[in-house]
Backbone as numpy.savetxt, mean C-alpha at the origin, in Angstrom:
# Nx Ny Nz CAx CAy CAz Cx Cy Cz
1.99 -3.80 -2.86 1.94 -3.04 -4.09 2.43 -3.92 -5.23
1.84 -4.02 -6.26 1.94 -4.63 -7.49 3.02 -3.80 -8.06
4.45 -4.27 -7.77 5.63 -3.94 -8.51 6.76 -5.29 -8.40
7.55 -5.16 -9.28 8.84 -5.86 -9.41 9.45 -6.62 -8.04
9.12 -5.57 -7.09 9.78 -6.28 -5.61 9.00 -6.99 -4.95
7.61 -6.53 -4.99 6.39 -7.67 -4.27 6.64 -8.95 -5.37
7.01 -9.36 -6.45 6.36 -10.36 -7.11 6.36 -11.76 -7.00
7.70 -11.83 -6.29 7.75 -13.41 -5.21 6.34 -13.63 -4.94
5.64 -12.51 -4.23 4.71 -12.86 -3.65 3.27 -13.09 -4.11
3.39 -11.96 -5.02 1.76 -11.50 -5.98 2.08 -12.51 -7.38
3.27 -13.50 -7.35 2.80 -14.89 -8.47 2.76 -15.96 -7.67
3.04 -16.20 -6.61 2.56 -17.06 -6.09 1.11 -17.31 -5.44
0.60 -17.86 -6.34 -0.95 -17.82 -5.92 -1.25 -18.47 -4.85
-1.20 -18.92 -4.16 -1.05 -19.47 -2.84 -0.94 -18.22 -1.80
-0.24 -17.48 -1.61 0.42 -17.02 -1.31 -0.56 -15.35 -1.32
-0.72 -15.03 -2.69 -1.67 -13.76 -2.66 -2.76 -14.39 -2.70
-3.31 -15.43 -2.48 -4.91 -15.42 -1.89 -4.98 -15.09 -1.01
-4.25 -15.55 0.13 -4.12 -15.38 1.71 -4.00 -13.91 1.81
-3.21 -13.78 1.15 -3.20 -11.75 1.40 -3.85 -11.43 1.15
-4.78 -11.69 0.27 -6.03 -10.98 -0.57 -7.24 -11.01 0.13
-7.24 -12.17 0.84 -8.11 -12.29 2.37 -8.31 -11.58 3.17
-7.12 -10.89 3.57 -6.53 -10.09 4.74 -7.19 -8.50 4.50
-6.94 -8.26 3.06 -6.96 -6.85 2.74 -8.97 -6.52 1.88
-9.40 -5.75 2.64 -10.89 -5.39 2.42 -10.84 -5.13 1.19
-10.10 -4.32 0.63 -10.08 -3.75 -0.85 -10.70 -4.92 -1.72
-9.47 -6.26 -1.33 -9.58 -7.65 -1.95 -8.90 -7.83 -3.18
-7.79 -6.55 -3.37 -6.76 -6.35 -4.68 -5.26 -6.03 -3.95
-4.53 -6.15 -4.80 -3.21 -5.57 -4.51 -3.13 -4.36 -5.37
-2.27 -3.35 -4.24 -2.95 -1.67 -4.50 -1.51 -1.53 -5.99
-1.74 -0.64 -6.88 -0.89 -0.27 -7.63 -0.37 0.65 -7.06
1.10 1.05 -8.17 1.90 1.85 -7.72 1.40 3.67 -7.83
0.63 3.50 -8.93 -0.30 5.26 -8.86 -1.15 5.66 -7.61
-1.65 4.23 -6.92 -2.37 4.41 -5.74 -1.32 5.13 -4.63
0.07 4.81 -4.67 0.51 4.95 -3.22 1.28 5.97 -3.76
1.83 6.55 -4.90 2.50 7.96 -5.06 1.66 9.08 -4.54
0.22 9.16 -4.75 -0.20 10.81 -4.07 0.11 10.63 -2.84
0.56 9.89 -1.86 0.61 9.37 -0.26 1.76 10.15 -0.04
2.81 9.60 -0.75 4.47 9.48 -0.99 4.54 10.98 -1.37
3.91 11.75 -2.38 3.70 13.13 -2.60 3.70 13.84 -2.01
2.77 13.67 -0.84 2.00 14.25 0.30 2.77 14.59 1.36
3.28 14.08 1.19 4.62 13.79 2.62 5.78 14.49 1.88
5.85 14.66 1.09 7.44 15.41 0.52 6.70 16.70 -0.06
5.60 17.19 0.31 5.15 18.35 -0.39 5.28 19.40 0.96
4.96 20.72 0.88 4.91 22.02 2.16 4.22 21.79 2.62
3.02 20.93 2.11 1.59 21.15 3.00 1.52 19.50 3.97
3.12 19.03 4.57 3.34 18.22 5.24 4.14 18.18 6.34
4.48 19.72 5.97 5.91 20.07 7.28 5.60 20.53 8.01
4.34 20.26 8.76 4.15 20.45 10.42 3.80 18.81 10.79
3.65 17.83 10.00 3.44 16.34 10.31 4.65 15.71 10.68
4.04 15.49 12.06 4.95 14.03 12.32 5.22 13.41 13.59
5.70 12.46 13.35 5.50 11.00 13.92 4.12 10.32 14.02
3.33 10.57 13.15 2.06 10.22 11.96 2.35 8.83 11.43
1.51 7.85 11.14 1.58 6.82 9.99 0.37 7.65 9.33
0.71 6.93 7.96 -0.37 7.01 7.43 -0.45 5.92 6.12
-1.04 5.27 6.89 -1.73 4.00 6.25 -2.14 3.68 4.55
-1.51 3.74 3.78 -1.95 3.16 2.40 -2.23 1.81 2.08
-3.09 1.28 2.49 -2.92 -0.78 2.57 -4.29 -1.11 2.40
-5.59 -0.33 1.76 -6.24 -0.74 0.92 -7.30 -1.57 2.70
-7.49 -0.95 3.59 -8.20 -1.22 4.43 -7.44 -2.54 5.51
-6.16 -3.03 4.95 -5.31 -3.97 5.58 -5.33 -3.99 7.61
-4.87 -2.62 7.80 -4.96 -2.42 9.39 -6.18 -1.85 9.91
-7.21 -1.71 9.34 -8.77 -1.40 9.78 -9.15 -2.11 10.30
């Protein structure tokens, strides 16, 4: 995710090509992408889920 804590990684260009390889999307996901996820899971219509992943990574583990 393109925030403050990835950025070691997403300015080192070296570094996010190789990732960028990896991931189908072929972007690094923003932070609006992974809040409805994060939502989803702290909302009512989540409290019969669990021990579930659920994957936000832009096709990464596909």
């Amino acid at each position: 995710t393109d925030t403050k804590f990835a950025s070691a990684l997403t300015q080192n260009e070296s570094i996010l090509n190789r990732f960028l390889m990896l991931v189908p999307q072929g972007r690094v996901a923003q932070p609006e992408e992974i809040a409805p996820a994060v939502l989803f899971l702290l909302a009512p219509a989540s409290s019969y889920l669990t021990g579930a992943a659920l994957p936000v990574d832009g096709g990464y583990l596909a």
